[in-house]
C-alpha positions in Angstrom: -20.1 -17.9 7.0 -17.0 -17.6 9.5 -15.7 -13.3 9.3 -12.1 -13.3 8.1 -11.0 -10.2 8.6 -12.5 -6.6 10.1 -11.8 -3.4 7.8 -11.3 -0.6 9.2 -13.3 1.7 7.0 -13.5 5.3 7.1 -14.7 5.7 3.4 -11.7 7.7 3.0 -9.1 6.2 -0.2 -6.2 4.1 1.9 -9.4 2.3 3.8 -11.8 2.2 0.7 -8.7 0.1 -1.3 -8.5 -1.6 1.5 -12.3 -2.7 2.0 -12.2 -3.8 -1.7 -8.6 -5.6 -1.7 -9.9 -7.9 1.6 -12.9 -8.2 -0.2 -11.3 -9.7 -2.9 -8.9 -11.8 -0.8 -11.4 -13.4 1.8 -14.7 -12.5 0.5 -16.5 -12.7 4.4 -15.3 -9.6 5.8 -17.4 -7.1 8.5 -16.5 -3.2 8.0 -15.9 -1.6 11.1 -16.5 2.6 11.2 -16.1 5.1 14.0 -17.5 8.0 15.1 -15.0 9.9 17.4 -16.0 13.0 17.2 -14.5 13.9 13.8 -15.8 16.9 12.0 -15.8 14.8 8.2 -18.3 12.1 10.2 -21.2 12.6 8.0 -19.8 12.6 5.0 -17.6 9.7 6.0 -20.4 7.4 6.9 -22.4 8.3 3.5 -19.3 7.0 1.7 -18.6 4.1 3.8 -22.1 2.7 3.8 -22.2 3.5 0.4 -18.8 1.0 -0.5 -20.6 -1.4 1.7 -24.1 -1.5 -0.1 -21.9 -1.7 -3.2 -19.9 -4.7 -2.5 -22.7 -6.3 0.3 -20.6 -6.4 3.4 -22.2 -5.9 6.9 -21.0 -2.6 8.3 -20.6 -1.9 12.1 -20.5 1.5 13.5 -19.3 2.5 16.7 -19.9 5.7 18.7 -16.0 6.5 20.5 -16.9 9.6 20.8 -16.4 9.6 24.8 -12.9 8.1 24.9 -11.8 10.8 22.7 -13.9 13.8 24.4 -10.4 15.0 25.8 -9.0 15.4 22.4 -7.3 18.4 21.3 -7.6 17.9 17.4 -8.7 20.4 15.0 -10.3 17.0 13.2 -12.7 17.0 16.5 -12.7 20.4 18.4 -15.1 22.7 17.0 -13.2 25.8 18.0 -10.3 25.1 16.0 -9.7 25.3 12.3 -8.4 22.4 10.3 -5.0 23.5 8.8 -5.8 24.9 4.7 -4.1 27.4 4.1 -0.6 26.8 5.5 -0.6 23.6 4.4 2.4 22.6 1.7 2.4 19.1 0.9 5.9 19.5 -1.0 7.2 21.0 2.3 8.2 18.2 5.2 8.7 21.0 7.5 5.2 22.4 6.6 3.5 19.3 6.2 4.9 17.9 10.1 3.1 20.9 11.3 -0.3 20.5 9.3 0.6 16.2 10.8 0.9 18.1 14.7 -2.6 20.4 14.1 -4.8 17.4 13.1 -3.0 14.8 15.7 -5.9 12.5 16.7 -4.7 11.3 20.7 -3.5 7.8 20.3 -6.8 7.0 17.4 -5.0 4.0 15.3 -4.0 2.7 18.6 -7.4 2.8 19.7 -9.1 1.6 16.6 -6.8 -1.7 15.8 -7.2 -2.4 19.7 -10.9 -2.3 19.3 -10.7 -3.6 16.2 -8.9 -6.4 17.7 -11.6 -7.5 19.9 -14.1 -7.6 17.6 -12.1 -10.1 15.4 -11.1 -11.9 18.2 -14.7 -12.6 19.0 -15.6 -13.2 15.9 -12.7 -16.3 15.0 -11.5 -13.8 12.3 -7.3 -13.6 11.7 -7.4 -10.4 10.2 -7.6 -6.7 10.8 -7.0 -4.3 8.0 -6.7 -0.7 8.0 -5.9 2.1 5.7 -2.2 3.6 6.0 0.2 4.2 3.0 3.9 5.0 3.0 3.5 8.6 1.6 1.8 9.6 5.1 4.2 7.2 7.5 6.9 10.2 7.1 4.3 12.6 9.4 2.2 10.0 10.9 4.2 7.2 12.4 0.8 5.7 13.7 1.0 4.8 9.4 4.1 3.0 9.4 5.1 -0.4 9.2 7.0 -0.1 12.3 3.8 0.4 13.9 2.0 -2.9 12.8 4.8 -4.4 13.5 4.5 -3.1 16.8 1.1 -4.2 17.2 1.3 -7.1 15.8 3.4 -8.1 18.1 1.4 -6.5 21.1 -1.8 -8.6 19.8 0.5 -12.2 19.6 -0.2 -11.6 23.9 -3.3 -9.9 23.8 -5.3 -11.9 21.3 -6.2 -15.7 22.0 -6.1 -16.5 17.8 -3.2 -13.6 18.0 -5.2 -11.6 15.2 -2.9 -10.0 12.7 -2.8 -6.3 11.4 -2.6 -6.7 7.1 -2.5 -3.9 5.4 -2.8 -3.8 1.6 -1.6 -0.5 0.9 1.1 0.0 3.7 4.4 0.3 0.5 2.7 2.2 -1.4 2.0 6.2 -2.0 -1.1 8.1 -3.2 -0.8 7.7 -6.8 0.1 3.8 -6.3 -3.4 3.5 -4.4 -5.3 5.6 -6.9 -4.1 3.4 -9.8 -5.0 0.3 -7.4 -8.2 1.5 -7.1 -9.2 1.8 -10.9 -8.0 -2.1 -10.9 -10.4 -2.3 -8.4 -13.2 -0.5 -10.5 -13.8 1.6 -7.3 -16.0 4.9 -8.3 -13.6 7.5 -6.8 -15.9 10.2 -7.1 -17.6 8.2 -4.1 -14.8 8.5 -2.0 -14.6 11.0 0.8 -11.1 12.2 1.8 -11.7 15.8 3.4 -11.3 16.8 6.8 -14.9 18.6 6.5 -18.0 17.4 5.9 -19.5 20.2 3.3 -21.2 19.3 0.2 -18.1 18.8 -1.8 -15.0 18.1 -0.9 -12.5 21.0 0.1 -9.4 20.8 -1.8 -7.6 22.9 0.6 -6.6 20.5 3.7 -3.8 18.0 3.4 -6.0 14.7 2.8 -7.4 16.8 -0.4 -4.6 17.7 -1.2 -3.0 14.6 -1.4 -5.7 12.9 -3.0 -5.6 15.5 -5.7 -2.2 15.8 -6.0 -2.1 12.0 -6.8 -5.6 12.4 -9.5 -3.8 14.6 -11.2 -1.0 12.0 -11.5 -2.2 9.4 -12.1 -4.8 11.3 -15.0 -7.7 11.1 -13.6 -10.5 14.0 -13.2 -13.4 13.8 -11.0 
């Protein structure tokens, strides 16, 4: 069966609603993961392979863990702590700085690139990965100016001019939790923190947002 789209899939929430909204709109999709280095990595591959058993799409991983060796992330340098205690999700001062601390060099550049490729090769018209608007006001590497960007980048660099589709790019946190019990998607599975501990955090931003929006939304794990 022809591959219609490539999922970006870090098991995190954005790219787990994601996985399961291309799912359910093309059925043959391949799930693509990285491995650049990122301190969350094993926890982030237990949930993505676990979505992918669930639903019984062929998962990809990739080691980029050389491209990014020059990184200067607290997500990937083991010297440097991952922003908890400063961080203030309310704040858009605070939270631009907590964005700066955990600034991945040019990653969703590199992953829809690569990402690219791979669909490219494989016929498929679609690439999908997880942003939202709520983090598109710190990240602009989330914003729709940014697959708009690409997209157009890809119409020259892509044969079939594969096409960025994101399912959750308009909405917040809360809007993708509540997408996600539609989905039926165990969020208990899900792995949003920065760290890869037994449980998740609840101190760095990507906790803290997925809490934030639990709570909103009703919903205790």
């Amino acid at each position: 069966m022809e591959t219609k789209a490539v999922v970006l899939l870090s098991g995190g929430l954005d790219s787990t609603v994601n996985l399961y909204s291309a799912f359910k709109e093309w059925g043959d999709v391949l799930a693509l993961s990285f491995h650049y280095g990122q301190k969350a990595f094993p926890q982030e591959l237990k949930a993505a392979t676990y979505f992918c058993g669930e639903l019984g799409i062929p998962h990809k991983l990739m080691d980029l863990r050389e491209i990014f060796s020059w990184d200067q992330s607290s997500l990937t340098q083991s010297g440097k702590d991952v922003p908890t205690d400063s961080v203030d999700i309310e704040s858009e001062s605070a939270s631009k700085e907590s964005a700066a601390a955990v600034w991945v060099s040019n990653r969703n550049g590199v992953f829809l690139n690569i990402a690219a490729c791979v669909a490219e090769s494989l016929k498929a018209s679609f690439i999908v990965p997880g942003f939202n608007k709520e983090e598109a006001a710190t990240f602009p590497d989330n914003s729709e100016d940014f697959i708009d960007a690409t997209n157009r980048a890809l119409s020259f660099s892509t044969a079939n001019r594969v096409e960025v589709r994101c399912f959750t790019q308009k909405m917040d946190k809360e809007k993708i939790v509540q997408e996600a019990l539609k989905l039926e998607i165990p969020l208990a599975k899900i792995w949003p923190c920065y760290h890869a501990g037994e449980s998740r955090c609840g101190r760095c931003e990507s906790c803290q947002r997925f809490e934030r929006a639990l709570k909103k939304v009703g919903v205790s794990l």
